[in-house]
FIDRENRO-625513 format. One record per residue: residue number from 1; chain; x, y, z of N, C-alpha, C, O, CB in turn. Coordinates in nm, 3 decimals. Glycine has a CB too. Layout:
BEGIN
<atom i="NUM" ch="A" n_X="X" n_Y="Y" n_Z="Z" ca_X="X" ca_Y="Y" ca_Z="Z" c_X="X" c_Y="Y" c_Z="Z" o_X="X" o_Y="Y" o_Z="Z" cb_X="X" cb_Y="Y" cb_Z="Z"/>
...
! end
This chain:
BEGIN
<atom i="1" ch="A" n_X="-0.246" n_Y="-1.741" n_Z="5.042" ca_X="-0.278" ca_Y="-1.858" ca_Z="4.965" c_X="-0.148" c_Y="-1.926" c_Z="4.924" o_X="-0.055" o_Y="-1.856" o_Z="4.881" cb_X="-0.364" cb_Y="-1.820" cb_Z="4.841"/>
<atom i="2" ch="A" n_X="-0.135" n_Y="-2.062" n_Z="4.936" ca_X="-0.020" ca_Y="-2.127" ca_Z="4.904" c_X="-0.071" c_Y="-2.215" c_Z="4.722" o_X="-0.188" o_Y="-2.212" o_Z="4.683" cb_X="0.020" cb_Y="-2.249" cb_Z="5.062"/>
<atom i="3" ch="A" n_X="0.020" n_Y="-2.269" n_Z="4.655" ca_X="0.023" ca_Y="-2.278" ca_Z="4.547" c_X="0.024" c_Y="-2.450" c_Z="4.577" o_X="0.089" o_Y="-2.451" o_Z="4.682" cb_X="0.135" cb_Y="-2.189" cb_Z="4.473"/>
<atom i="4" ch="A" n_X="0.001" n_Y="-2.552" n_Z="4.557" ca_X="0.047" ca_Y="-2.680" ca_Z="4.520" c_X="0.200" c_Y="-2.662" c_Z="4.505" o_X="0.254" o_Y="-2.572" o_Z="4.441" cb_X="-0.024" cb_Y="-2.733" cb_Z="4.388"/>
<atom i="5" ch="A" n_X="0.269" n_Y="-2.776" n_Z="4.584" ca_X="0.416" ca_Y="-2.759" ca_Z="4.565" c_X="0.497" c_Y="-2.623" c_Z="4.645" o_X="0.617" o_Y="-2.595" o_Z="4.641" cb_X="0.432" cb_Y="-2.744" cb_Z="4.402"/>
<atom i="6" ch="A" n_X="0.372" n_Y="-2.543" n_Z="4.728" ca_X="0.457" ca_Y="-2.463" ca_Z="4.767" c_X="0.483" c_Y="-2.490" c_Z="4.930" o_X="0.449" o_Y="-2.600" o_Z="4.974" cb_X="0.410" cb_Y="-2.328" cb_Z="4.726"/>
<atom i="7" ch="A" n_X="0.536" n_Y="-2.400" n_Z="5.014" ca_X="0.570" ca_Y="-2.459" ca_Z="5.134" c_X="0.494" c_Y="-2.299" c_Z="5.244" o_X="0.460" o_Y="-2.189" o_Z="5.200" cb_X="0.781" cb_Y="-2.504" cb_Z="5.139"/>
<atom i="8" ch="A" n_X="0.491" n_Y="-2.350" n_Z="5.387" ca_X="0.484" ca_Y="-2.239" ca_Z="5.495" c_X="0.591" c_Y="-2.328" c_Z="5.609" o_X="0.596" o_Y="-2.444" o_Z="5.651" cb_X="0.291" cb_Y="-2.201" cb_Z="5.560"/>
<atom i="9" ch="A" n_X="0.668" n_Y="-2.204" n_Z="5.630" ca_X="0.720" ca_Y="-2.201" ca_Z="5.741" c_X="0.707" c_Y="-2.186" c_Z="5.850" o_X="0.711" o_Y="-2.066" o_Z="5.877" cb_X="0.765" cb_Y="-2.166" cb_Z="5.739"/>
<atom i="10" ch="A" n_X="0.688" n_Y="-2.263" n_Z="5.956" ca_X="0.641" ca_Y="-2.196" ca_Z="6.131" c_X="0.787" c_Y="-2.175" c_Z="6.202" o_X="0.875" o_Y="-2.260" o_Z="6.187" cb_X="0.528" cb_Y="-2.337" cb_Z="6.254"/>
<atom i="11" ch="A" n_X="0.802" n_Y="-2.091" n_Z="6.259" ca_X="0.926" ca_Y="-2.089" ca_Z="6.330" c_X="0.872" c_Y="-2.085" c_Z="6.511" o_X="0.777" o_Y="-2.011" o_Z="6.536" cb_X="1.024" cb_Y="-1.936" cb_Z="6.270"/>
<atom i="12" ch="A" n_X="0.933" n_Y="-2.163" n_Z="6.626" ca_X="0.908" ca_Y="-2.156" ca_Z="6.779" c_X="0.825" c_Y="-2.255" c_Z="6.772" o_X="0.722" o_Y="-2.252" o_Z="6.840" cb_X="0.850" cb_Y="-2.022" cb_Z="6.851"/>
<atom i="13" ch="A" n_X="0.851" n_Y="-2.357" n_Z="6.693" ca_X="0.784" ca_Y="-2.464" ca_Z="6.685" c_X="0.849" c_Y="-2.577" c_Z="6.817" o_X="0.871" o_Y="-2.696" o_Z="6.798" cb_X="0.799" cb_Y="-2.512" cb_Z="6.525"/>
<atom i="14" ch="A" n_X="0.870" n_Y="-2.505" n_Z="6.945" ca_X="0.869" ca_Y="-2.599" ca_Z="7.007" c_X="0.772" c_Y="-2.624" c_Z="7.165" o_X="0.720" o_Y="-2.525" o_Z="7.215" cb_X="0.999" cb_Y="-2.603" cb_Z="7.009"/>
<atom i="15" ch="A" n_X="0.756" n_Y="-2.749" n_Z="7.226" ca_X="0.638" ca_Y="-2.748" ca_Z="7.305" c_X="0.674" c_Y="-2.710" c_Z="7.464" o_X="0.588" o_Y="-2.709" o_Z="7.552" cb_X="0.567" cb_Y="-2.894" cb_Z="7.290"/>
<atom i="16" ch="A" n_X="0.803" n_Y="-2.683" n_Z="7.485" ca_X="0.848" ca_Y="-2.654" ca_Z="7.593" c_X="0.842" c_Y="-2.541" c_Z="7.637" o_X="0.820" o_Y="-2.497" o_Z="7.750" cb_X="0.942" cb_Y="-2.683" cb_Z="7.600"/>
<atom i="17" ch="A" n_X="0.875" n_Y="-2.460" n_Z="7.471" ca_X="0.862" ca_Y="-2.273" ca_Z="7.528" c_X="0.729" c_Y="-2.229" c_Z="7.463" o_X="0.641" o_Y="-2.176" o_Z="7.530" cb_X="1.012" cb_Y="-2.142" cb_Z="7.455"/>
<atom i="18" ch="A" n_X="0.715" n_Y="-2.257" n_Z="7.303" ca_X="0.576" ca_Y="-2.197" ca_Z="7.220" c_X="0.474" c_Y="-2.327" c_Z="7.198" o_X="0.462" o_Y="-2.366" o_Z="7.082" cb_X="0.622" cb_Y="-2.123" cb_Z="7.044"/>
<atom i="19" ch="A" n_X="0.392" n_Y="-2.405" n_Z="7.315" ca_X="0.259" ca_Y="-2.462" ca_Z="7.289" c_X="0.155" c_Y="-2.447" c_Z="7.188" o_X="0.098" o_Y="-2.537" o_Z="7.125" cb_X="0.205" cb_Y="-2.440" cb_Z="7.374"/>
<atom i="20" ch="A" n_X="0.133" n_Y="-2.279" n_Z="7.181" ca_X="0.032" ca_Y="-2.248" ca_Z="7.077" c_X="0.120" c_Y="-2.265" c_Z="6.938" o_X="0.047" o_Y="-2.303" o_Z="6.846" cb_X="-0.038" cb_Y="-2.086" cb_Z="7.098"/>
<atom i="21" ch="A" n_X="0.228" n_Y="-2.251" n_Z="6.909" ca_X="0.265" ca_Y="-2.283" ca_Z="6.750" c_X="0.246" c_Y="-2.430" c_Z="6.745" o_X="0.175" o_Y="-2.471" o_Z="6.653" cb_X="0.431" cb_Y="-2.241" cb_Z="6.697"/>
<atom i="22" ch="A" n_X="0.303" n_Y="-2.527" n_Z="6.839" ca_X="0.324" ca_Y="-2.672" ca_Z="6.807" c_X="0.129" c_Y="-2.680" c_Z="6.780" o_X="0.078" o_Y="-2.718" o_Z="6.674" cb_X="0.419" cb_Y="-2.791" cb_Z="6.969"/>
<atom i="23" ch="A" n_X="0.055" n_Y="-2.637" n_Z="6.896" ca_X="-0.088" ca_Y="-2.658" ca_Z="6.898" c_X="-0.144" c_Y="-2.618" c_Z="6.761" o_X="-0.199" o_Y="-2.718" o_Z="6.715" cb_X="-0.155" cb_Y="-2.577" cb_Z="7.013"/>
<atom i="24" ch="A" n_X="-0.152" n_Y="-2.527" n_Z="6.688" ca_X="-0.174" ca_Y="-2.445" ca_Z="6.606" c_X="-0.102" c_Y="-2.559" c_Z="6.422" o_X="-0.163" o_Y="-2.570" o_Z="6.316" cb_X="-0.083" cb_Y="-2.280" cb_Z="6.679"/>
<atom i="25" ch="A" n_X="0.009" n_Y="-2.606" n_Z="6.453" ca_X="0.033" ca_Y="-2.652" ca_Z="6.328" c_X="-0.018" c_Y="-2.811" c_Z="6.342" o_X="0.006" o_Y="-2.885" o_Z="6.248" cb_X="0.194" cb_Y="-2.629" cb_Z="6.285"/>
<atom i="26" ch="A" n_X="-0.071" n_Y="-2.850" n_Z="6.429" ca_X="-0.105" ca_Y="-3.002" ca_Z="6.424" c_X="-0.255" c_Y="-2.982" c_Z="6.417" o_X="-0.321" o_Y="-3.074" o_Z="6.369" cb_X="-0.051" cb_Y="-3.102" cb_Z="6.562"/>
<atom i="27" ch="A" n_X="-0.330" n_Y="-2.845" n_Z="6.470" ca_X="-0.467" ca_Y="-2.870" ca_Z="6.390" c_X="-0.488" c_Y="-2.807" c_Z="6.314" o_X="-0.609" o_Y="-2.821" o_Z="6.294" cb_X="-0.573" cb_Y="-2.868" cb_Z="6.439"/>
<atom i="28" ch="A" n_X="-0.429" n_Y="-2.702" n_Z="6.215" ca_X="-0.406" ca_Y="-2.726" ca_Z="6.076" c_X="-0.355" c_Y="-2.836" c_Z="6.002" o_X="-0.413" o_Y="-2.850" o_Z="5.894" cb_X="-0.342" cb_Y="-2.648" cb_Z="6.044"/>
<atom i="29" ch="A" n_X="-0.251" n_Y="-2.932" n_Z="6.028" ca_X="-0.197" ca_Y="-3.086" ca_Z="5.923" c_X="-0.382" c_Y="-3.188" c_Z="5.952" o_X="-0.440" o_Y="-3.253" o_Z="5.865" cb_X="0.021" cb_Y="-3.223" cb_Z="6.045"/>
<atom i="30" ch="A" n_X="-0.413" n_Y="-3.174" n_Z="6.047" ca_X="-0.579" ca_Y="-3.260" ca_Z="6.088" c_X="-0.647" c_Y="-3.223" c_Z="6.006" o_X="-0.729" o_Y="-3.301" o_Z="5.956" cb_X="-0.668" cb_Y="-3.233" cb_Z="6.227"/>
<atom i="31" ch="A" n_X="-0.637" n_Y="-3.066" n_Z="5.955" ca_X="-0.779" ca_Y="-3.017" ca_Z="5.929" c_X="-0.746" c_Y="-3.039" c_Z="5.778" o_X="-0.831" o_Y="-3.058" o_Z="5.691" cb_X="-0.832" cb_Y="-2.847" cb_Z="5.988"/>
<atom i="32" ch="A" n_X="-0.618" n_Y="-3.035" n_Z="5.758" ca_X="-0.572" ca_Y="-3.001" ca_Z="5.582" c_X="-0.470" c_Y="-3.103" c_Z="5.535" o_X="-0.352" o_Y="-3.083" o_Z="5.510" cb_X="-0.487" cb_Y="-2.836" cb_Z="5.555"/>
<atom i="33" ch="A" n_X="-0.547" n_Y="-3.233" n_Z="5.527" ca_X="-0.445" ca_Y="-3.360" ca_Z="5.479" c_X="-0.352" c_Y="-3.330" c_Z="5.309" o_X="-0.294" o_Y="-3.417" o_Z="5.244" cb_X="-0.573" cb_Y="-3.523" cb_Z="5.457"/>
<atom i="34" ch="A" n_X="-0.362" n_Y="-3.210" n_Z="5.280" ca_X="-0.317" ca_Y="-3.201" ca_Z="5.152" c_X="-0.169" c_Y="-3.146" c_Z="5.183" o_X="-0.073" o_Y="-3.174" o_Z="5.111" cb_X="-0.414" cb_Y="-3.107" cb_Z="5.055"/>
<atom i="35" ch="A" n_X="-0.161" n_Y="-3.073" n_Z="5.285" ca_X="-0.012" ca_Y="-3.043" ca_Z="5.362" c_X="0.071" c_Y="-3.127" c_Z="5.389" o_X="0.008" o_Y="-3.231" o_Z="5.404" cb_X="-0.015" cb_Y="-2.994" cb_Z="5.479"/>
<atom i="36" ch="A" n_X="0.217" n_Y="-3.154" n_Z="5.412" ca_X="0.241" ca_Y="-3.288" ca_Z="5.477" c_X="0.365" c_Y="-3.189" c_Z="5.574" o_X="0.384" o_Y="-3.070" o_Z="5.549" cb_X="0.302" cb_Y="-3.450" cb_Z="5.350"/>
<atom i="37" ch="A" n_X="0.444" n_Y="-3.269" n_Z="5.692" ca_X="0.572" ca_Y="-3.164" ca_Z="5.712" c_X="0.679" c_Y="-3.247" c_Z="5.643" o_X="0.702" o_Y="-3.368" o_Z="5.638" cb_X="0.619" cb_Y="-3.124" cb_Z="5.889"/>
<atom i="38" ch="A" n_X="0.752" n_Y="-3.114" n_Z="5.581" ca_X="0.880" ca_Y="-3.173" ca_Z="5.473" c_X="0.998" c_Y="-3.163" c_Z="5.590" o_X="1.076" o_Y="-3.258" o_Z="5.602" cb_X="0.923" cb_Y="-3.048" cb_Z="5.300"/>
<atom i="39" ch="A" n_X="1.006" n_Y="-3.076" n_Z="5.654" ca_X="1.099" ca_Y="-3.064" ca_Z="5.738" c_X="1.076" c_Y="-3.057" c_Z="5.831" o_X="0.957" o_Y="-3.027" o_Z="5.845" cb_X="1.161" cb_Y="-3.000" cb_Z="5.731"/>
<atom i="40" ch="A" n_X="1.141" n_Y="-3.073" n_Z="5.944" ca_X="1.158" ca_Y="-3.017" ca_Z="6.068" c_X="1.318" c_Y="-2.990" c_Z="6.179" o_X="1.363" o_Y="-3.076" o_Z="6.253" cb_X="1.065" cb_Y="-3.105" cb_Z="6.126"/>
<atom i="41" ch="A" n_X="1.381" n_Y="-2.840" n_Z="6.159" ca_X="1.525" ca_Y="-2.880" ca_Z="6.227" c_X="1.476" c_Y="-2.757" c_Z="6.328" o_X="1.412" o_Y="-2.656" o_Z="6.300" cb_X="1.706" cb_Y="-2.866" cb_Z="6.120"/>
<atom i="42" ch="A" n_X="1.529" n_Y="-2.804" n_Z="6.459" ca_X="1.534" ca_Y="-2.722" ca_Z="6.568" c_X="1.418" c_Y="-2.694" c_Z="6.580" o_X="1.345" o_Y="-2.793" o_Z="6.583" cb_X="1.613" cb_Y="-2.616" cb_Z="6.567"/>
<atom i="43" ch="A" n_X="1.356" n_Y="-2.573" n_Z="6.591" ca_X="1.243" ca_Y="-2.514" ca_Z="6.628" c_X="1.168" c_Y="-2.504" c_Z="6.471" o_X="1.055" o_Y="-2.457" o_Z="6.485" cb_X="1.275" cb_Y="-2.367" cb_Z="6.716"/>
<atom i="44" ch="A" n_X="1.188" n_Y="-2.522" n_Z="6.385" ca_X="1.126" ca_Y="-2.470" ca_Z="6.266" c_X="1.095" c_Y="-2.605" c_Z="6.185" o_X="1.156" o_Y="-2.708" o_Z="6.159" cb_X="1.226" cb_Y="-2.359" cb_Z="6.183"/>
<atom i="45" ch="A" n_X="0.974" n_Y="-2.554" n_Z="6.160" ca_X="0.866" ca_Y="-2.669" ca_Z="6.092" c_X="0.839" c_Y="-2.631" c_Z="5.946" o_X="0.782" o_Y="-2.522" o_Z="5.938" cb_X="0.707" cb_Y="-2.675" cb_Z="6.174"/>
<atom i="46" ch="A" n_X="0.872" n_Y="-2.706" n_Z="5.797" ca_X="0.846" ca_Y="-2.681" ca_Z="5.704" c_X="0.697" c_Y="-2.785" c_Z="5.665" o_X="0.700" o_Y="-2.907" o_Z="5.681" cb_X="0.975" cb_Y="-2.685" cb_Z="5.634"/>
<atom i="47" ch="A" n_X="0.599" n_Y="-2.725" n_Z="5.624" ca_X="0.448" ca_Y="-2.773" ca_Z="5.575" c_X="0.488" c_Y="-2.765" c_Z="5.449" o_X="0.555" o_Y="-2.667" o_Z="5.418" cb_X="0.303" cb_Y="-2.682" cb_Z="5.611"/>
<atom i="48" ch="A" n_X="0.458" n_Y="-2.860" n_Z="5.352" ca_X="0.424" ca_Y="-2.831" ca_Z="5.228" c_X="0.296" c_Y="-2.905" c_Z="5.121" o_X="0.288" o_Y="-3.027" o_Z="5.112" cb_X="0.547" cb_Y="-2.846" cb_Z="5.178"/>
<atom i="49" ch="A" n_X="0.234" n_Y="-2.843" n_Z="5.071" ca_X="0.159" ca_Y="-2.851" ca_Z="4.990" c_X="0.124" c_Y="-2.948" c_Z="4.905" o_X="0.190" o_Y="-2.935" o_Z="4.802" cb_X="0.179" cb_Y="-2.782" cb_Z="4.949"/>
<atom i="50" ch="A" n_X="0.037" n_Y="-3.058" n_Z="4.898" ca_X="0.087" ca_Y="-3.099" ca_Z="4.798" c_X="-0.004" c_Y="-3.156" c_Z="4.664" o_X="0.026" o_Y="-3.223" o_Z="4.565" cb_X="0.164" cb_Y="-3.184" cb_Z="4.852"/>
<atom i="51" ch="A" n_X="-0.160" n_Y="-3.078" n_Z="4.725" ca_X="-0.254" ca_Y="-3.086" ca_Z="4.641" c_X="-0.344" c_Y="-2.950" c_Z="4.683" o_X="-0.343" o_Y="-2.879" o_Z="4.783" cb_X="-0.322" cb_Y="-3.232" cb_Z="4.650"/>
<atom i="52" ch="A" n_X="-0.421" n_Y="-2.947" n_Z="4.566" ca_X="-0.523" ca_Y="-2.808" ca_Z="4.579" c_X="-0.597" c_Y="-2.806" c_Z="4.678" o_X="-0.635" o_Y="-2.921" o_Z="4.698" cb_X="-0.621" cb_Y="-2.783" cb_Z="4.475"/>
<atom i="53" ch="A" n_X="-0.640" n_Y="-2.735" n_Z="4.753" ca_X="-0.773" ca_Y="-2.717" ca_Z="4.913" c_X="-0.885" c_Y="-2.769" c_Z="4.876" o_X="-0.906" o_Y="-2.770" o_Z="4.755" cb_X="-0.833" cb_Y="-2.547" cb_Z="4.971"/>
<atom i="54" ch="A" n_X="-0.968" n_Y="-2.815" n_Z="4.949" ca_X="-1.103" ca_Y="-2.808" ca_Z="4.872" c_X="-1.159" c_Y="-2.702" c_Z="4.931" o_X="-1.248" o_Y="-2.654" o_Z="4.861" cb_X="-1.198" cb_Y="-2.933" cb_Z="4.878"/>
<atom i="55" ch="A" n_X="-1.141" n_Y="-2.649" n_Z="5.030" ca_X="-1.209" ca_Y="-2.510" ca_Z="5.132" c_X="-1.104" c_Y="-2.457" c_Z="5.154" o_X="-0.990" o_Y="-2.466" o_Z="5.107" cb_X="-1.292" cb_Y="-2.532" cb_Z="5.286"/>
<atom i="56" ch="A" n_X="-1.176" n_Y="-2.369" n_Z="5.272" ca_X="-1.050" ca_Y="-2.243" ca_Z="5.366" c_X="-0.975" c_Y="-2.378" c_Z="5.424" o_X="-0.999" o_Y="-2.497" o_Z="5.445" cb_X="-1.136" cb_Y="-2.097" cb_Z="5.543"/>
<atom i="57" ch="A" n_X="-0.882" n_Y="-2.292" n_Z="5.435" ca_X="-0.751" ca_Y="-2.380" ca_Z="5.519" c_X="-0.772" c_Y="-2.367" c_Z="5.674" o_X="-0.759" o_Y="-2.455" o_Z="5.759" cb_X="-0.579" cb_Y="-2.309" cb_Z="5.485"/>
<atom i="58" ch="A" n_X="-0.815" n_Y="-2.210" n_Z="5.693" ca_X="-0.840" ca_Y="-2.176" ca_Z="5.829" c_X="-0.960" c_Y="-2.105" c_Z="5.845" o_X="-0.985" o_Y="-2.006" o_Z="5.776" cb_X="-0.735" cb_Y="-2.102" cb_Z="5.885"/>
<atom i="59" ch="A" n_X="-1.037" n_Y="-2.148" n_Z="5.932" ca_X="-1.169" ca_Y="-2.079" ca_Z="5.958" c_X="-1.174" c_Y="-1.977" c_Z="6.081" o_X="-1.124" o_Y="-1.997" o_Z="6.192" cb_X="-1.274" cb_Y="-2.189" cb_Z="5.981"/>
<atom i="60" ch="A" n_X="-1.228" n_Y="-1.894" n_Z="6.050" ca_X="-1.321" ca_Y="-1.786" ca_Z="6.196" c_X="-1.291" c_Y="-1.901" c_Z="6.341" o_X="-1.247" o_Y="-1.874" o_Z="6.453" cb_X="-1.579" cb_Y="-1.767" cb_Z="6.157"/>
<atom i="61" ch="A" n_X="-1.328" n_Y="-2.014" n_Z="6.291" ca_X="-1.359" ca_Y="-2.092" ca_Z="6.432" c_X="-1.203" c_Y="-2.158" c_Z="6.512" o_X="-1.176" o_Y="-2.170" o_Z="6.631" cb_X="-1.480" cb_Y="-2.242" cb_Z="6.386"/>
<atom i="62" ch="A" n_X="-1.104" n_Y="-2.198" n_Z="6.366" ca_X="-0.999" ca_Y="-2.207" ca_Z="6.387" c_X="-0.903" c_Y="-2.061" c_Z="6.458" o_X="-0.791" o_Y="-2.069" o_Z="6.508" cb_X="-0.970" cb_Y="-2.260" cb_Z="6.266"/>
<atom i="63" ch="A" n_X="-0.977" n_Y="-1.950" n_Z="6.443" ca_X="-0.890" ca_Y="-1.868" ca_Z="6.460" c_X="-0.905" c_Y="-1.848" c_Z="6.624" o_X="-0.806" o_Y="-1.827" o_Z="6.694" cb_X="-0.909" cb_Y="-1.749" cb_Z="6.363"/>
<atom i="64" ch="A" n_X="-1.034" n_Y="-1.854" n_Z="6.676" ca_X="-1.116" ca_Y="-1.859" ca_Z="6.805" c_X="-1.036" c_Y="-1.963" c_Z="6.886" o_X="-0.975" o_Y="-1.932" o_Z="6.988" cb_X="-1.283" cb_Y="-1.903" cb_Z="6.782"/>
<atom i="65" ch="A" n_X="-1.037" n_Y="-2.069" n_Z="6.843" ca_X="-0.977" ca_Y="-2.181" ca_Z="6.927" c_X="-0.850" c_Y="-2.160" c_Z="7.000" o_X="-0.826" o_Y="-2.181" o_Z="7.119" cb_X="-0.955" cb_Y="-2.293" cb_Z="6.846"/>
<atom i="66" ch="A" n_X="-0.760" n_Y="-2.108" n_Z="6.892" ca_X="-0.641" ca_Y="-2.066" ca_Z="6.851" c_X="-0.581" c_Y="-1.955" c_Z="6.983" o_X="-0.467" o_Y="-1.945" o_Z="7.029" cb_X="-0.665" cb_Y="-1.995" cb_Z="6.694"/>
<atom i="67" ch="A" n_X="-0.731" n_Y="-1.869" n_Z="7.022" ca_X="-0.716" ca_Y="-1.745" ca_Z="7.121" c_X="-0.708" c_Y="-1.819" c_Z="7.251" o_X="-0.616" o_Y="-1.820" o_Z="7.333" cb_X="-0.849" cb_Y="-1.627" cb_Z="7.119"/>
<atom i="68" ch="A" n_X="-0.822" n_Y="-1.879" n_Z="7.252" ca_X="-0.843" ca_Y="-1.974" ca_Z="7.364" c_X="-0.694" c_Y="-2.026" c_Z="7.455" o_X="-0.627" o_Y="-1.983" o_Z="7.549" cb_X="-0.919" cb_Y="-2.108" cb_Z="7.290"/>
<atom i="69" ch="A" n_X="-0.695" n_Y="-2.166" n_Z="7.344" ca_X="-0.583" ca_Y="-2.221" ca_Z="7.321" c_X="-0.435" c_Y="-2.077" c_Z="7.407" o_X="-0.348" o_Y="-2.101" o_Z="7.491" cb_X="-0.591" cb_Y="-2.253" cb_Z="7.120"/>
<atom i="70" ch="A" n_X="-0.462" n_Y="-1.974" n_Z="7.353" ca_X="-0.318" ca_Y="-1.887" ca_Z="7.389" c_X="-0.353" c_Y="-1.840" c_Z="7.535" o_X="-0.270" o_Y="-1.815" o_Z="7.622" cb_X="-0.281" cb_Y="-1.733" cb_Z="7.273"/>
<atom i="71" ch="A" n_X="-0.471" n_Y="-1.832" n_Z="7.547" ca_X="-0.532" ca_Y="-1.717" ca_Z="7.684" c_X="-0.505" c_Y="-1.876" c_Z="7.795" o_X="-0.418" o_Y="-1.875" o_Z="7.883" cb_X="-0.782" cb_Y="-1.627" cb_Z="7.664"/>
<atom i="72" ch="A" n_X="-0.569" n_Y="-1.966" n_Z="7.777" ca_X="-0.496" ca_Y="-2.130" ca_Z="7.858" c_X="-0.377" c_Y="-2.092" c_Z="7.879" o_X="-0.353" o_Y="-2.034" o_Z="7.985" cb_X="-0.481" cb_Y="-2.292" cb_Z="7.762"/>
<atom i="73" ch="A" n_X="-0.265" n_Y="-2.116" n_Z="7.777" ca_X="-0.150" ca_Y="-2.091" ca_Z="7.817" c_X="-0.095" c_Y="-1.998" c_Z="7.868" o_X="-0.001" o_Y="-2.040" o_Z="7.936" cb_X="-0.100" cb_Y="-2.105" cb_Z="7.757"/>
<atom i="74" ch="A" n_X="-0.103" n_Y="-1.896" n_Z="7.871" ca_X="-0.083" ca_Y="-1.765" ca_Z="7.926" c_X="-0.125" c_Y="-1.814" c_Z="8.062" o_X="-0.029" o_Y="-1.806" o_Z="8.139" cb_X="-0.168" cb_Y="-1.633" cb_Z="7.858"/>
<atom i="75" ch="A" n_X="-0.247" n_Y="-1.869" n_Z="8.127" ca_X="-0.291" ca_Y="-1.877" ca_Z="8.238" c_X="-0.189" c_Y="-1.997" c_Z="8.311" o_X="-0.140" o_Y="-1.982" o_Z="8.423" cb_X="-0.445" cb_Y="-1.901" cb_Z="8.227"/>
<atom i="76" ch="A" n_X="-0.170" n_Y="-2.115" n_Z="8.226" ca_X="-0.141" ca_Y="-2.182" ca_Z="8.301" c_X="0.027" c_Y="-2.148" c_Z="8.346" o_X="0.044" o_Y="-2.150" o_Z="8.467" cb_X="-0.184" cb_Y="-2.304" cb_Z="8.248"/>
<atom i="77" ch="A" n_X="0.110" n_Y="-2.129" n_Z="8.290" ca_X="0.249" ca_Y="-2.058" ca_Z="8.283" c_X="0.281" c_Y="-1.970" c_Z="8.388" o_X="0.381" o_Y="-1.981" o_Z="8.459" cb_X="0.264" cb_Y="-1.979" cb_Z="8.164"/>
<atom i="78" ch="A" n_X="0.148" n_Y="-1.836" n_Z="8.400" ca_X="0.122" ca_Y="-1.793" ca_Z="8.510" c_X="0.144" c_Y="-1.846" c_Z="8.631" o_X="0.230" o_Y="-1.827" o_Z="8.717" cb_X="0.029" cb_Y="-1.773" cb_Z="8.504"/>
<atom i="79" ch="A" n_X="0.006" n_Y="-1.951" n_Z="8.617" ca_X="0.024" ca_Y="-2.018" ca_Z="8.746" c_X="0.150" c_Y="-2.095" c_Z="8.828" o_X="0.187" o_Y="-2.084" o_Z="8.945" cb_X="-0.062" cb_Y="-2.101" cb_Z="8.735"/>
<atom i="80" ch="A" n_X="0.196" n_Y="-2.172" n_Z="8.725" ca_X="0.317" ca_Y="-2.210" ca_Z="8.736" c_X="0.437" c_Y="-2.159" c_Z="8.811" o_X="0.490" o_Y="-2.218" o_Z="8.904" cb_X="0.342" cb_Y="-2.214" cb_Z="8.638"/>
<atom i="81" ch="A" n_X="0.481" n_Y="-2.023" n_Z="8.754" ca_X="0.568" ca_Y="-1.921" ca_Z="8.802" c_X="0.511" c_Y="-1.877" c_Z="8.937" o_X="0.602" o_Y="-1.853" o_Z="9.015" cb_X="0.581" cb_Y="-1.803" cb_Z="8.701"/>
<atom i="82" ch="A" n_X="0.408" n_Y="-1.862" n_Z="8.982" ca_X="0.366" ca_Y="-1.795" ca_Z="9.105" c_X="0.358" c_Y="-1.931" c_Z="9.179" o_X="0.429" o_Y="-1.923" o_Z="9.279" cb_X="0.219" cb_Y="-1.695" cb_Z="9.098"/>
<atom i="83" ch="A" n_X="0.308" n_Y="-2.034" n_Z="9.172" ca_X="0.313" ca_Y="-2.135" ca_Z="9.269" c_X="0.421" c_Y="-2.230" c_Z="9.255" o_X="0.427" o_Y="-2.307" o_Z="9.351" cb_X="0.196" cb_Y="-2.204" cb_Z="9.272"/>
<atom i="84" ch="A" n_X="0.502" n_Y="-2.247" n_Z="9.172" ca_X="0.630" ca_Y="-2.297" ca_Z="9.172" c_X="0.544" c_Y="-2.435" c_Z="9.147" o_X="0.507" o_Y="-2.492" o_Z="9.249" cb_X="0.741" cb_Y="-2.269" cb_Z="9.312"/>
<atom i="85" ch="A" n_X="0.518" n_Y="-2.479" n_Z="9.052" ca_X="0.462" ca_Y="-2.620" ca_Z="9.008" c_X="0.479" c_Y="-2.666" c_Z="8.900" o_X="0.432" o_Y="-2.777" o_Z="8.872" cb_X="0.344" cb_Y="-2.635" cb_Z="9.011"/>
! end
């Protein structure tokens, strides 16, 4: 649980090597307009807080997507490396 005023850090926040973090923090900021990003240097993304939730931040369904979302990438990367594309 984050506090109002407080912050989360993502680190491999980038889309070249980690897809699922960049994927992962843009549909959490969609789902949770009370977040905003305060920072961003290199690979690392600061979220911060800046009003109370009205719900979960992250749901069962968010977490599902999330697998998906990683098992895609995993596949497509795969493919990539073996067919040179």
């Amino acid at each position: 649980m984050v506090n109002p005023g407080g912050v989360v850090c993502m680190h491999d926040h980038r889309l070249d090597k980690f897809p699922g973090v960049v994927w992962s923090a843009t549909h959490f900021l969609k789902k949770n307009p009370n977040f905003t990003v305060q920072e961003k240097v290199d690979s690392l993304i600061v979220l911060k807080k800046n009003a109370a939730s009205a719900g979960r931040g992250v749901t069962g369904g968010d977490l599902m997507g999330a697998r998906i979302a990683q098992a895609l990438n995993k596949l497509e990367r795969s493919l990539k490396k073996r067919f040179k594309f």
